[in-house]
mmCIF file as Biopython writes it, N, C-alpha, C and O atoms, coordinates in Angstrom:
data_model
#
loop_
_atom_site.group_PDB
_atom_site.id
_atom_site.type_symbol
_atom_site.label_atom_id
_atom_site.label_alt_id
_atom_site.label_comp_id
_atom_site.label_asym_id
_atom_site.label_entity_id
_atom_site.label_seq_id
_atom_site.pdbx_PDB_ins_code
_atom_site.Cartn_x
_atom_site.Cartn_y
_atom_site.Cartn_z
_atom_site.occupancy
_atom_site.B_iso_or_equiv
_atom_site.auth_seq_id
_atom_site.auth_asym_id
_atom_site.pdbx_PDB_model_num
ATOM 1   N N  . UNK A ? 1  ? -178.599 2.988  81.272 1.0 0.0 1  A 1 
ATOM 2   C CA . UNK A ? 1  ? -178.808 3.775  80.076 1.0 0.0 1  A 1 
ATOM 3   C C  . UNK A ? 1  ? -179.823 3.076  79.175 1.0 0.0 1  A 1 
ATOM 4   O O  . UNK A ? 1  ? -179.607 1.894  78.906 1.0 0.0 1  A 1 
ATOM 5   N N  . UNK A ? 2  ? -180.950 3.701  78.658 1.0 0.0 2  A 1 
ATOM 6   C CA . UNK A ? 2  ? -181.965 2.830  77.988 1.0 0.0 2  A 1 
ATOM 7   C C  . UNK A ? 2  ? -181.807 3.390  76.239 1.0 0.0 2  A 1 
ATOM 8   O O  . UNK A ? 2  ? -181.928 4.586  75.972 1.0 0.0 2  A 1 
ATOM 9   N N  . UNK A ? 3  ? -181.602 2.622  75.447 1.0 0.0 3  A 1 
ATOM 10  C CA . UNK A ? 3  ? -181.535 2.504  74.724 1.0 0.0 3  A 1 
ATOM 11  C C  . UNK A ? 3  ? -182.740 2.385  73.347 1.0 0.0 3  A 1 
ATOM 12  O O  . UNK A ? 3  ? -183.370 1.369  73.054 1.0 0.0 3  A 1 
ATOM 13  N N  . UNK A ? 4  ? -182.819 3.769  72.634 1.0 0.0 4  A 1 
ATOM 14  C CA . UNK A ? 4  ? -184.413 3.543  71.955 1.0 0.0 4  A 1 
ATOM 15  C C  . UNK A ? 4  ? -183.593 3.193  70.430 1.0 0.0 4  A 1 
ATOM 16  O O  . UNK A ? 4  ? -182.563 3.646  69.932 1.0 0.0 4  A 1 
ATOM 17  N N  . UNK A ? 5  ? -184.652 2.103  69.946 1.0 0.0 5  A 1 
ATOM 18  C CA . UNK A ? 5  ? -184.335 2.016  68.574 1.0 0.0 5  A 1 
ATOM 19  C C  . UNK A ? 5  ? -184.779 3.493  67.379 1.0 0.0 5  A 1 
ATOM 20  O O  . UNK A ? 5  ? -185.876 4.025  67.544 1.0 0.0 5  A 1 
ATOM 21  N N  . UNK A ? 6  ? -184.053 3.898  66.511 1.0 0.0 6  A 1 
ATOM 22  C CA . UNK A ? 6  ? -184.165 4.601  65.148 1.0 0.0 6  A 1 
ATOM 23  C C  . UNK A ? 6  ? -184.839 4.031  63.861 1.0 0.0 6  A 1 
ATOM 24  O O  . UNK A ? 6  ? -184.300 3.042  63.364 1.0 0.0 6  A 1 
ATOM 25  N N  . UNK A ? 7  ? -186.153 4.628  63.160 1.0 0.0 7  A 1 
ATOM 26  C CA . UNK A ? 7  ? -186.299 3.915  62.252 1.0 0.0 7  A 1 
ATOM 27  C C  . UNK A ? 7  ? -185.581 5.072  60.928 1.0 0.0 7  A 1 
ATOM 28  O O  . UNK A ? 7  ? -185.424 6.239  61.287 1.0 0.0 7  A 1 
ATOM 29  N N  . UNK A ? 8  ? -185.241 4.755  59.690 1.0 0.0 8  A 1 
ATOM 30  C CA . UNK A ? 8  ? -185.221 5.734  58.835 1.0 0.0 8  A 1 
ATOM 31  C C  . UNK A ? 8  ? -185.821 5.452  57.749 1.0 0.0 8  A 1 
ATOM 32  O O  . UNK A ? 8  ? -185.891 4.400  57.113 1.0 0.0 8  A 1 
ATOM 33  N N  . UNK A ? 9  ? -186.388 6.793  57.526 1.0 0.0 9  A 1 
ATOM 34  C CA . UNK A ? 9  ? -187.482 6.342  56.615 1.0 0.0 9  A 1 
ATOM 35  C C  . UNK A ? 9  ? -186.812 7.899  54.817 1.0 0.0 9  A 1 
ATOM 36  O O  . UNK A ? 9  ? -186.024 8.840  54.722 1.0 0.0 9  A 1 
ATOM 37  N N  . UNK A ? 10 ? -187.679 7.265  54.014 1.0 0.0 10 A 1 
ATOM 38  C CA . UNK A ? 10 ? -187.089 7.788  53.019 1.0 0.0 10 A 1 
ATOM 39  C C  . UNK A ? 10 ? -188.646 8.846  52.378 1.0 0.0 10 A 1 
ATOM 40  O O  . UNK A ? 10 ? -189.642 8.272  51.939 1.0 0.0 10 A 1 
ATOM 41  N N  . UNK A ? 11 ? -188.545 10.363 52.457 1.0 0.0 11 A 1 
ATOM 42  C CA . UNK A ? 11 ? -189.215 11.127 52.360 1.0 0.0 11 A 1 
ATOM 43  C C  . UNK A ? 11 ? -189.367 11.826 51.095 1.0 0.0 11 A 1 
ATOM 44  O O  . UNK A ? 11 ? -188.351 12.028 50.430 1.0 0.0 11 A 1 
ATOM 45  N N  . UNK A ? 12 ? -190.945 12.381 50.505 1.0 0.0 12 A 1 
ATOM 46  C CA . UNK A ? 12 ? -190.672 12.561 49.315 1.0 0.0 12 A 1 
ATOM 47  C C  . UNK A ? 12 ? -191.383 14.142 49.546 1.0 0.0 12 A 1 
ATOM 48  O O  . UNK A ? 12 ? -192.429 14.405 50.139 1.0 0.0 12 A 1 
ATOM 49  N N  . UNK A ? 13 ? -190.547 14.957 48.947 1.0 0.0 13 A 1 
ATOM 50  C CA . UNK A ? 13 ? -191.653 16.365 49.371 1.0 0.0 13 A 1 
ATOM 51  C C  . UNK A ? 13 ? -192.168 16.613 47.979 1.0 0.0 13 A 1 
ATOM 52  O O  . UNK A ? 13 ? -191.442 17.254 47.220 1.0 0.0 13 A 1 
ATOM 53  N N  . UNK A ? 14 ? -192.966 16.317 47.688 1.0 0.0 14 A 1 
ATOM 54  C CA . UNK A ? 14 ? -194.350 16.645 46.836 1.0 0.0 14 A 1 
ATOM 55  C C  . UNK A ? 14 ? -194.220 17.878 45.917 1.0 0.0 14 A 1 
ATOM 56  O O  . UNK A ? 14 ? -194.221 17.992 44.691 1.0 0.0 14 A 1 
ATOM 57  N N  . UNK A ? 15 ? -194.115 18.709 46.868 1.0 0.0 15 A 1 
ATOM 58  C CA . UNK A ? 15 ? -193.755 20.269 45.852 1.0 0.0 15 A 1 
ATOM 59  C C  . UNK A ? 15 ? -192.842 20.237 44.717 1.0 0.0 15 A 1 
ATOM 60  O O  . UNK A ? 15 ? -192.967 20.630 43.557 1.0 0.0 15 A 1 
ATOM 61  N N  . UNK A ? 16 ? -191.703 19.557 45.470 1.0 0.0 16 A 1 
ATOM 62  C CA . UNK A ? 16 ? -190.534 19.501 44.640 1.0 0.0 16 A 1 
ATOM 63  C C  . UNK A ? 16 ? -190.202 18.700 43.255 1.0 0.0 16 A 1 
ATOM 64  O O  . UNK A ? 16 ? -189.433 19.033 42.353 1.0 0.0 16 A 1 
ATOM 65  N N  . UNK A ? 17 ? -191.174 17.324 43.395 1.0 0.0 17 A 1 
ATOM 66  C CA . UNK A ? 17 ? -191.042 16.341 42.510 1.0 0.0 17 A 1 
ATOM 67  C C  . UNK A ? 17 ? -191.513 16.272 41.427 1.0 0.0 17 A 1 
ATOM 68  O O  . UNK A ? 17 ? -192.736 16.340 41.302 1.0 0.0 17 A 1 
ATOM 69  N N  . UNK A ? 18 ? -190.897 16.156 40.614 1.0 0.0 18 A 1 
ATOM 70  C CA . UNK A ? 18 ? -191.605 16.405 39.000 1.0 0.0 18 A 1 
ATOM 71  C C  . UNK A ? 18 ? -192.019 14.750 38.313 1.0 0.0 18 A 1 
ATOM 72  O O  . UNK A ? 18 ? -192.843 14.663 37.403 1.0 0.0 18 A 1 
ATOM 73  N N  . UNK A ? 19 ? -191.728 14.232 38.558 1.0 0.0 19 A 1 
ATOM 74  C CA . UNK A ? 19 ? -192.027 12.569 38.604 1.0 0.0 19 A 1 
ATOM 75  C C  . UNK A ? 19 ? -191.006 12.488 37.315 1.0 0.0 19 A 1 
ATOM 76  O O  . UNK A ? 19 ? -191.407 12.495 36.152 1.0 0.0 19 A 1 
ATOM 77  N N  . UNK A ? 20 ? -189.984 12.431 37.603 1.0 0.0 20 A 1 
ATOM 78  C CA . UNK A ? 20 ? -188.757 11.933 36.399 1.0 0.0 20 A 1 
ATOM 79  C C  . UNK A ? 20 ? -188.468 10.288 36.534 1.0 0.0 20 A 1 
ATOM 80  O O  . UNK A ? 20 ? -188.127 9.534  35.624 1.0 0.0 20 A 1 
ATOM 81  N N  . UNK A ? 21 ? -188.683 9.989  37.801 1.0 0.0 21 A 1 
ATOM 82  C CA . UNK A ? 21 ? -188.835 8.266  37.937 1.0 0.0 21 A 1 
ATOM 83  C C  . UNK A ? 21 ? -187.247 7.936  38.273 1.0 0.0 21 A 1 
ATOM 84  O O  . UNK A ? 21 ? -187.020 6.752  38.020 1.0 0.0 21 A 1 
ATOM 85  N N  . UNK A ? 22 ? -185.973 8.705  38.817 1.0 0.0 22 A 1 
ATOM 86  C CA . UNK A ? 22 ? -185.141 8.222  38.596 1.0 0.0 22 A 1 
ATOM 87  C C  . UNK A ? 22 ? -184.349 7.545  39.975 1.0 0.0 22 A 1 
ATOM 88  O O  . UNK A ? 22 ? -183.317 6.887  40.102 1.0 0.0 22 A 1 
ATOM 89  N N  . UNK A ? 23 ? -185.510 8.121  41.048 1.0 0.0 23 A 1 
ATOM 90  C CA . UNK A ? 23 ? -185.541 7.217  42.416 1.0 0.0 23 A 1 
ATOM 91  C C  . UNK A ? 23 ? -185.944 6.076  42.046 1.0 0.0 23 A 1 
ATOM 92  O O  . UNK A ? 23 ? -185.305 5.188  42.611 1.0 0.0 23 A 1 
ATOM 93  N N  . UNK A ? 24 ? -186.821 5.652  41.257 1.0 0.0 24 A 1 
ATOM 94  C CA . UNK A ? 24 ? -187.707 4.048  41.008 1.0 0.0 24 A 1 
ATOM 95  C C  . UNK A ? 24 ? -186.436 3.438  40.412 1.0 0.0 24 A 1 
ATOM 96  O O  . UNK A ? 24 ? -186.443 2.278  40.823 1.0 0.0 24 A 1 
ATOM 97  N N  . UNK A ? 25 ? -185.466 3.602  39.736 1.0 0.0 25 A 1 
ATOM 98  C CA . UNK A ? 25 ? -184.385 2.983  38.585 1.0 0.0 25 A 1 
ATOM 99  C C  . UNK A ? 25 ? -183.130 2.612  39.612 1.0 0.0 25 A 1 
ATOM 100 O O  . UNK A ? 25 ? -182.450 1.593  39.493 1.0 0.0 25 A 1 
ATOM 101 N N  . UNK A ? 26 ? -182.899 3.882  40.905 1.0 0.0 26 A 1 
ATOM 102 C CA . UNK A ? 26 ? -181.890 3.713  41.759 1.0 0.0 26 A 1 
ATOM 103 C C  . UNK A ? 26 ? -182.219 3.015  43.021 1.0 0.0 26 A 1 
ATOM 104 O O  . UNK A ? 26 ? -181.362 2.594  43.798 1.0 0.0 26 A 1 
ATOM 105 N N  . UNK A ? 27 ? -183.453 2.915  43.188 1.0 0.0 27 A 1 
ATOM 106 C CA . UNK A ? 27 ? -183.645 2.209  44.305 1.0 0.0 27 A 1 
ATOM 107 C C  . UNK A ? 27 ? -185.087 1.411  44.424 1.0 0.0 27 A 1 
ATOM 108 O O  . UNK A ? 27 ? -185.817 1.399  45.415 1.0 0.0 27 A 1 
ATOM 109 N N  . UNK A ? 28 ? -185.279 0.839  43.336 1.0 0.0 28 A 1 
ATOM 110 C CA . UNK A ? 28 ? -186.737 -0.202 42.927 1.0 0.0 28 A 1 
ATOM 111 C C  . UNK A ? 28 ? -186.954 -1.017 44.078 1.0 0.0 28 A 1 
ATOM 112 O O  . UNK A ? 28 ? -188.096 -1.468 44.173 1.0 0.0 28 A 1 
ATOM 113 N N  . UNK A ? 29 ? -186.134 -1.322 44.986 1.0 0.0 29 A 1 
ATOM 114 C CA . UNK A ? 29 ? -186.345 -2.288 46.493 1.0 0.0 29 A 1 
ATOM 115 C C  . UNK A ? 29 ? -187.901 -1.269 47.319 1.0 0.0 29 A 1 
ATOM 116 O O  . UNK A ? 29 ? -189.002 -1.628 47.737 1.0 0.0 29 A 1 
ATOM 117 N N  . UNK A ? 30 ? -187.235 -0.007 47.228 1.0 0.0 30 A 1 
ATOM 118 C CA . UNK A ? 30 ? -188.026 0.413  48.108 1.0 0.0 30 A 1 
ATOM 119 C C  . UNK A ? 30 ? -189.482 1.432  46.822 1.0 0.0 30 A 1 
ATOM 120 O O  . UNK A ? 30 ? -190.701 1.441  46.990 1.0 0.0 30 A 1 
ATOM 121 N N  . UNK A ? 31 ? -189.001 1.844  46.141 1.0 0.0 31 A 1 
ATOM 122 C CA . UNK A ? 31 ? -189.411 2.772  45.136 1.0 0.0 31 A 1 
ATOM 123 C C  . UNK A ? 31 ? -190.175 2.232  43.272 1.0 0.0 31 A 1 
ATOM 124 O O  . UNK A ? 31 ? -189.463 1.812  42.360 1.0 0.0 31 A 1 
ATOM 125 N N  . UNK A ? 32 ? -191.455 2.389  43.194 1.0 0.0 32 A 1 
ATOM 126 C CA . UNK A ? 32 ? -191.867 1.955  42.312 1.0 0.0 32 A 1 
ATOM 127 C C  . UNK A ? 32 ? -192.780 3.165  41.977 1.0 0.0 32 A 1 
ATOM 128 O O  . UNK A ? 32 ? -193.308 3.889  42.821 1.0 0.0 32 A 1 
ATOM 129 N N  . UNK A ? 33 ? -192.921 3.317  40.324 1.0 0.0 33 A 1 
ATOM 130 C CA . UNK A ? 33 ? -193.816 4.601  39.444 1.0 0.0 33 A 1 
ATOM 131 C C  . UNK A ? 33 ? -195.221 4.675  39.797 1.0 0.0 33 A 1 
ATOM 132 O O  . UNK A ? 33 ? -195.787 3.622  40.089 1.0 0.0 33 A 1 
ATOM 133 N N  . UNK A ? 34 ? -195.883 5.798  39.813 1.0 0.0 34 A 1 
ATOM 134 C CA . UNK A ? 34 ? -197.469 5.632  39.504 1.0 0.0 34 A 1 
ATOM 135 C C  . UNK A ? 34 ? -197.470 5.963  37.775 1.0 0.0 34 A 1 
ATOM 136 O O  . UNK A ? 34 ? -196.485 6.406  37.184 1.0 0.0 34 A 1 
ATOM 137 N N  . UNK A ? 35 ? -198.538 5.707  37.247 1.0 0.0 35 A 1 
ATOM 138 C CA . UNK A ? 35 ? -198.749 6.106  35.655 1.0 0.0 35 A 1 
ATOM 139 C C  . UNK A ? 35 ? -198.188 7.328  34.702 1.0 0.0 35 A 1 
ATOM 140 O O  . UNK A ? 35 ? -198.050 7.349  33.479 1.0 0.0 35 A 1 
ATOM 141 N N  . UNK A ? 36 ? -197.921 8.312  35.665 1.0 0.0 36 A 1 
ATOM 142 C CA . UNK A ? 36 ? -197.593 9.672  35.833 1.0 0.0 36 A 1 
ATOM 143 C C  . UNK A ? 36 ? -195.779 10.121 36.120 1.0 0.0 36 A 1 
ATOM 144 O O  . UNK A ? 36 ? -195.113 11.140 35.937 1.0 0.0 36 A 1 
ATOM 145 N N  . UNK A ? 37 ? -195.508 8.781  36.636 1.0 0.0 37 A 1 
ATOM 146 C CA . UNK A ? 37 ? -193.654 8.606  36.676 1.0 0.0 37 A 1 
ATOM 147 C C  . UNK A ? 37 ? -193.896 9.143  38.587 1.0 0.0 37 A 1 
ATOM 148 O O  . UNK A ? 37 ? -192.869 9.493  39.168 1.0 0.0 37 A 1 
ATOM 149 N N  . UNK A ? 38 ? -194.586 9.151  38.999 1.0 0.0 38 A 1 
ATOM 150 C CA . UNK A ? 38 ? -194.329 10.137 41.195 1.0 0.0 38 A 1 
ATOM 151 C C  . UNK A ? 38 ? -193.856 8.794  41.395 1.0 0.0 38 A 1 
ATOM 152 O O  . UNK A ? 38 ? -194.050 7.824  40.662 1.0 0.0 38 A 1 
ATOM 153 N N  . UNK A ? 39 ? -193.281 8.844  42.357 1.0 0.0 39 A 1 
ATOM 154 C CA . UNK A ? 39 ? -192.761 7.528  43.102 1.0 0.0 39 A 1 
ATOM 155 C C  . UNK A ? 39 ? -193.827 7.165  43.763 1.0 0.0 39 A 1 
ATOM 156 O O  . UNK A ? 39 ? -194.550 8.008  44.294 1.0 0.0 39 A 1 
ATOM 157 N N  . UNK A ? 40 ? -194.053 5.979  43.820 1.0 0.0 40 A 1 
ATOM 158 C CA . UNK A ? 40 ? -194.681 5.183  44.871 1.0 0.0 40 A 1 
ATOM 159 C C  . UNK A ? 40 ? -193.910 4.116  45.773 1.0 0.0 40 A 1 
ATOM 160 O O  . UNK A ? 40 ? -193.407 3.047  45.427 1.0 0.0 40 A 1 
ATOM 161 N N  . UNK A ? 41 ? -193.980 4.898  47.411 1.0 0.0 41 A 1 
ATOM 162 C CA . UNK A ? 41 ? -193.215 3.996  48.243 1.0 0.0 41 A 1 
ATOM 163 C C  . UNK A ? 41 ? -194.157 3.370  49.636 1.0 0.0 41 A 1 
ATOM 164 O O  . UNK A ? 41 ? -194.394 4.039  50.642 1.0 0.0 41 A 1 
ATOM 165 N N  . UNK A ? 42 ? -194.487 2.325  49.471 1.0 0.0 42 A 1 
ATOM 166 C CA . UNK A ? 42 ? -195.588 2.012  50.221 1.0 0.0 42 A 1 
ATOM 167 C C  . UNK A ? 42 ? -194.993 1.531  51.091 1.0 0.0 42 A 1 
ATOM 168 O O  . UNK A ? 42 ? -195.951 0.971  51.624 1.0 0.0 42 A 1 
ATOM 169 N N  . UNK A ? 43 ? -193.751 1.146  52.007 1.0 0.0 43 A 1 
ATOM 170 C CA . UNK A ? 43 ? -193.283 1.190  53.367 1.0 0.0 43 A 1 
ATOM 171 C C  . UNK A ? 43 ? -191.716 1.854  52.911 1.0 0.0 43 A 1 
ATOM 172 O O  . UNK A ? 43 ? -190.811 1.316  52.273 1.0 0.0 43 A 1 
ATOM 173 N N  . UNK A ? 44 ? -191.796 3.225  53.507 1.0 0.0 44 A 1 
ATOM 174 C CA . UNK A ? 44 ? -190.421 4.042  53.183 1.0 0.0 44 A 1 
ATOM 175 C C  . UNK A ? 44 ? -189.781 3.753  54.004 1.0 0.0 44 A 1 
ATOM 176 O O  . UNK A ? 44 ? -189.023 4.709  54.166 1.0 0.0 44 A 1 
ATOM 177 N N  . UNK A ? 45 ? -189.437 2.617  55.058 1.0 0.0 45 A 1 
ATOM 178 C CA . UNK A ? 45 ? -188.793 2.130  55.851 1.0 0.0 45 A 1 
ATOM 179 C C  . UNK A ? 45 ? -187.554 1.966  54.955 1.0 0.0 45 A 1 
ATOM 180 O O  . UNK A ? 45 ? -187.666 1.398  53.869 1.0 0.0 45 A 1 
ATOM 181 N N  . UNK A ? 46 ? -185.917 2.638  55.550 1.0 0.0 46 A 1 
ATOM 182 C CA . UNK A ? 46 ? -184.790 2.026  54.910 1.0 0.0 46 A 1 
ATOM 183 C C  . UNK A ? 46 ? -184.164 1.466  56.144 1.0 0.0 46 A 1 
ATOM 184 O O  . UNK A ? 46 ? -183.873 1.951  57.238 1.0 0.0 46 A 1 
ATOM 185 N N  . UNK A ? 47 ? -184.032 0.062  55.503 1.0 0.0 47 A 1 
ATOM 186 C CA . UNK A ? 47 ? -183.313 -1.249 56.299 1.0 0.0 47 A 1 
ATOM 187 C C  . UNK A ? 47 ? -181.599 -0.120 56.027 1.0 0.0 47 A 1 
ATOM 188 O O  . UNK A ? 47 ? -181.389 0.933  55.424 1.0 0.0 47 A 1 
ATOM 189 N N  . UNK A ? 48 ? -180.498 -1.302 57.043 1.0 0.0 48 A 1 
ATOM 190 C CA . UNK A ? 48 ? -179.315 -0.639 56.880 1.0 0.0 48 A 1 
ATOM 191 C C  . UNK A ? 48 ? -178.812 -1.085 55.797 1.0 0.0 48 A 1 
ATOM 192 O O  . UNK A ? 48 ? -177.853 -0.411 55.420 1.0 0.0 48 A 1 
ATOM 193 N N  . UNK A ? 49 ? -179.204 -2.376 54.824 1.0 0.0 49 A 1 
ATOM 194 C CA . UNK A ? 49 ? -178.350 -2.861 53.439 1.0 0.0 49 A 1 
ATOM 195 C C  . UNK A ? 49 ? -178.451 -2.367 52.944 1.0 0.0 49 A 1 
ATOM 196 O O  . UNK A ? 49 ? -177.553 -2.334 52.103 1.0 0.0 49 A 1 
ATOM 197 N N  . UNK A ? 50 ? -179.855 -1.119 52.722 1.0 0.0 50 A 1 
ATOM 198 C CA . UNK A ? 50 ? -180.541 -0.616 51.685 1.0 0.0 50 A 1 
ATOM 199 C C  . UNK A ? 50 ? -179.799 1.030  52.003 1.0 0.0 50 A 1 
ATOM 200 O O  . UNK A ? 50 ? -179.831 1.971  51.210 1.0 0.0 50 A 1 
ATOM 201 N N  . UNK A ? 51 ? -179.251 1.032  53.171 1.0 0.0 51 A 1 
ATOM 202 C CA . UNK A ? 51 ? -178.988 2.691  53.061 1.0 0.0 51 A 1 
ATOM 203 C C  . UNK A ? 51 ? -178.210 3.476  52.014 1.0 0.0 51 A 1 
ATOM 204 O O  . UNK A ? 51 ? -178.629 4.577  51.659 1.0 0.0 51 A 1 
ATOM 205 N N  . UNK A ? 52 ? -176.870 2.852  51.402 1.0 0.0 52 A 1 
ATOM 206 C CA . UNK A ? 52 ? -176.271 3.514  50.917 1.0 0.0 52 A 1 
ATOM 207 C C  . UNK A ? 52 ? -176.871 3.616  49.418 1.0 0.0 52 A 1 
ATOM 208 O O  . UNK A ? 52 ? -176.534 4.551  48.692 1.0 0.0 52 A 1 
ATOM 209 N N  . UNK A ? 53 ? -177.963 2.410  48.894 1.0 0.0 53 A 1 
ATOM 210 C CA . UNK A ? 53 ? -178.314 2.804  47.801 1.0 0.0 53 A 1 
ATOM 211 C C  . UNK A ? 53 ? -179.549 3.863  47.565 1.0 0.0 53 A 1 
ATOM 212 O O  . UNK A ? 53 ? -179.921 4.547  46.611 1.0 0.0 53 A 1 
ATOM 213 N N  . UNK A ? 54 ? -180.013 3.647  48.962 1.0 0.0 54 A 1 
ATOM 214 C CA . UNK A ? 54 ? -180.820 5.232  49.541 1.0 0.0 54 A 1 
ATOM 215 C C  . UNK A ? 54 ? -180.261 6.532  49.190 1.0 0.0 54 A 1 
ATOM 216 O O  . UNK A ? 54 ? -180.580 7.185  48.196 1.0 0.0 54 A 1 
ATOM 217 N N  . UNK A ? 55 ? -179.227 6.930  50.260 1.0 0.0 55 A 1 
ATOM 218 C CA . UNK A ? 55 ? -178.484 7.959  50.058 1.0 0.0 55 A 1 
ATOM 219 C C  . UNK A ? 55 ? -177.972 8.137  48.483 1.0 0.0 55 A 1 
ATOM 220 O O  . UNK A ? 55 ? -177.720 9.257  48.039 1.0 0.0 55 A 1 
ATOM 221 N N  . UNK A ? 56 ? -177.840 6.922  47.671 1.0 0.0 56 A 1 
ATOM 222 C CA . UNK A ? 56 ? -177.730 7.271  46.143 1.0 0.0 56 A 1 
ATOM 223 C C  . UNK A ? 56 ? -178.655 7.790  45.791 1.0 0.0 56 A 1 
ATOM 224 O O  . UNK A ? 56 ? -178.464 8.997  45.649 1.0 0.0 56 A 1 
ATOM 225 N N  . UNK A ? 57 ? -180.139 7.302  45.442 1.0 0.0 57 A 1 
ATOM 226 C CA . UNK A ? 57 ? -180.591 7.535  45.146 1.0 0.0 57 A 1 
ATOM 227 C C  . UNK A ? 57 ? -181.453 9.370  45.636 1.0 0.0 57 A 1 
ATOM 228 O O  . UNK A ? 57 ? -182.282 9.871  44.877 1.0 0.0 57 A 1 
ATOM 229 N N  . UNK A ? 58 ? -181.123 9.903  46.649 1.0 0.0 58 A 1 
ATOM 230 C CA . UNK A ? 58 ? -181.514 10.921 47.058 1.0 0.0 58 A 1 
ATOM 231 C C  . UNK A ? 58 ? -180.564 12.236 46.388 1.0 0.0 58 A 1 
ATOM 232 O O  . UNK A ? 58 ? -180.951 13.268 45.839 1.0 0.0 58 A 1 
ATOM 233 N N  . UNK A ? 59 ? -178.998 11.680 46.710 1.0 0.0 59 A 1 
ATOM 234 C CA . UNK A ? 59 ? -178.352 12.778 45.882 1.0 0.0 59 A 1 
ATOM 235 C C  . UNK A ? 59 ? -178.289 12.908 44.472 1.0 0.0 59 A 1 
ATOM 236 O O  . UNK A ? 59 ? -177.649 13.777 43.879 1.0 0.0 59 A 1 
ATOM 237 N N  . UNK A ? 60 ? -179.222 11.691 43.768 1.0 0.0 60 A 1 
ATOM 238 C CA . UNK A ? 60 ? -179.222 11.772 42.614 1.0 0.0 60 A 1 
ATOM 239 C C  . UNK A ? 60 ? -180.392 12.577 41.953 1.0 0.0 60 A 1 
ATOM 240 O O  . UNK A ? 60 ? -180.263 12.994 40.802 1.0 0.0 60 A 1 
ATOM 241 N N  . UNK A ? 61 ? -181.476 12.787 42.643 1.0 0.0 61 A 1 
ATOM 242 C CA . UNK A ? 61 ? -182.887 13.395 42.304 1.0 0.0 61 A 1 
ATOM 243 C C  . UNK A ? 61 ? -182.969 14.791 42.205 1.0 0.0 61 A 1 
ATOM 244 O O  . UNK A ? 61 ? -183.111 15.559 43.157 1.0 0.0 61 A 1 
ATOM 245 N N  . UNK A ? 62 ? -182.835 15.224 40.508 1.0 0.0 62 A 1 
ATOM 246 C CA . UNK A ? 62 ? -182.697 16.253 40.013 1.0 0.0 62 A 1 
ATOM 247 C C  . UNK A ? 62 ? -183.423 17.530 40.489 1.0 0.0 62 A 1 
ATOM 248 O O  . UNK A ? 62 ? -183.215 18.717 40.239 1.0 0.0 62 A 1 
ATOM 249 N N  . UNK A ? 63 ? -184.161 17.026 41.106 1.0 0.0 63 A 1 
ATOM 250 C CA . UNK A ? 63 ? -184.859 18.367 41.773 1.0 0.0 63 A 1 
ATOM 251 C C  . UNK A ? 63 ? -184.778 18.126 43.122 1.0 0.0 63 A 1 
ATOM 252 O O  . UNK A ? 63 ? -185.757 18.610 43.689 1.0 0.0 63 A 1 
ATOM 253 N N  . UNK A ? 64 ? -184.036 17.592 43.851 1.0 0.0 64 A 1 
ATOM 254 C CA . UNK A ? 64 ? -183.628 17.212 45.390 1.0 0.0 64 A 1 
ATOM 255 C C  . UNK A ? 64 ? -185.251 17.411 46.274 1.0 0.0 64 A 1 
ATOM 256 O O  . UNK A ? 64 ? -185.537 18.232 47.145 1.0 0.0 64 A 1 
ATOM 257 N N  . UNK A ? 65 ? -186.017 16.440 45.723 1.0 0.0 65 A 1 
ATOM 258 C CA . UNK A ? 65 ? -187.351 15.705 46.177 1.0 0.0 65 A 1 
ATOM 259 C C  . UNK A ? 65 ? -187.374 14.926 47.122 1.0 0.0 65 A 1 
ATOM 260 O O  . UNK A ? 65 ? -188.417 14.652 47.715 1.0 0.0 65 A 1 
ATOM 261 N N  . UNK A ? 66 ? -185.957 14.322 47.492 1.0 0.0 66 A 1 
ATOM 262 C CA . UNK A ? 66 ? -185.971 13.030 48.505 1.0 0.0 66 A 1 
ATOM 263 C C  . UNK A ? 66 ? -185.091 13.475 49.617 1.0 0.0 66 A 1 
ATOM 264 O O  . UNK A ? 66 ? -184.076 14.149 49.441 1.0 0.0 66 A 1 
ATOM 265 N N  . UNK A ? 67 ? -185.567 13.030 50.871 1.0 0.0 67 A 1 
ATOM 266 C CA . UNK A ? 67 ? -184.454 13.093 52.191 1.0 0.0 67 A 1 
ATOM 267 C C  . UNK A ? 67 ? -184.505 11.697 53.194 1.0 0.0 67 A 1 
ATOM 268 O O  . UNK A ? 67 ? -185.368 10.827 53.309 1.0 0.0 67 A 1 
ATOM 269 N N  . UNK A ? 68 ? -183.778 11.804 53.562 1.0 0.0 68 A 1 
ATOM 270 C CA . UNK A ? 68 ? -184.109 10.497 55.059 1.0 0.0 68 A 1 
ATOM 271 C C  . UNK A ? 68 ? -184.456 10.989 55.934 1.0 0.0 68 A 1 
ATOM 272 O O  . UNK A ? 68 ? -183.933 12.099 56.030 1.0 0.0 68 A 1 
ATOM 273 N N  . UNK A ? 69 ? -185.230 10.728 56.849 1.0 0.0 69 A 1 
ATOM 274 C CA . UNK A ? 69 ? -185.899 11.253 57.826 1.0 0.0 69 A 1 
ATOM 275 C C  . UNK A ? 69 ? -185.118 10.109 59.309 1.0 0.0 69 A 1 
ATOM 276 O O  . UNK A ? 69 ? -184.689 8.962  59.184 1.0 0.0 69 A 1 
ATOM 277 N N  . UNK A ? 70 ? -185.155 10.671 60.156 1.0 0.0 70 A 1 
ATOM 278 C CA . UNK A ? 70 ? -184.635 9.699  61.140 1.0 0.0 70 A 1 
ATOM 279 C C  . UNK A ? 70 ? -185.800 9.423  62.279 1.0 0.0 70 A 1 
ATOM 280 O O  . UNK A ? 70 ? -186.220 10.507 62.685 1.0 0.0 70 A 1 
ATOM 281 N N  . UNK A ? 71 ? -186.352 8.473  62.820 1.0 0.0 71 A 1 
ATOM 282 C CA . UNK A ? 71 ? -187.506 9.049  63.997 1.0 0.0 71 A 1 
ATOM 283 C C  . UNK A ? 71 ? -186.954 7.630  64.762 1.0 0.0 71 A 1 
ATOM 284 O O  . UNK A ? 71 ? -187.405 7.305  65.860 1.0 0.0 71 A 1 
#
């Protein structure tokens, strides 16, 4: 049985996001502002320590802007 590794990565859909900044406050490891409040996530890679404050931070985003992606 061969066995492939999963990365998960943390997704932002654009349309949706109003740049309220409140992914950057719940999860600053992975998530930091542009000037404008959009998230900036320059490796959306989520490690497994980081997941559950992931998944916080996704059900927390008032306009449900964020998902995990699995690949």
């Amino acid at each position: 049985m061969k066995t492939t590794a999963t990365t998960t990565r943390i997704v932002v859909d654009w349309t949706a996001c109003d740049g309220r900044g409140l992914c950057a406050e719940l999860l600053p490891e992975l998530v930091s502002r542009d000037e404008w409040g959009f998230p900036l996530i320059p490796d959306p890679t989520v490690t497994a320590p980081l997941r559950d404050h992931a998944t916080r931070a996704i059900a927390a985003c008032p306009r449900l802007a964020l998902r995990l992606s699995t690949t």
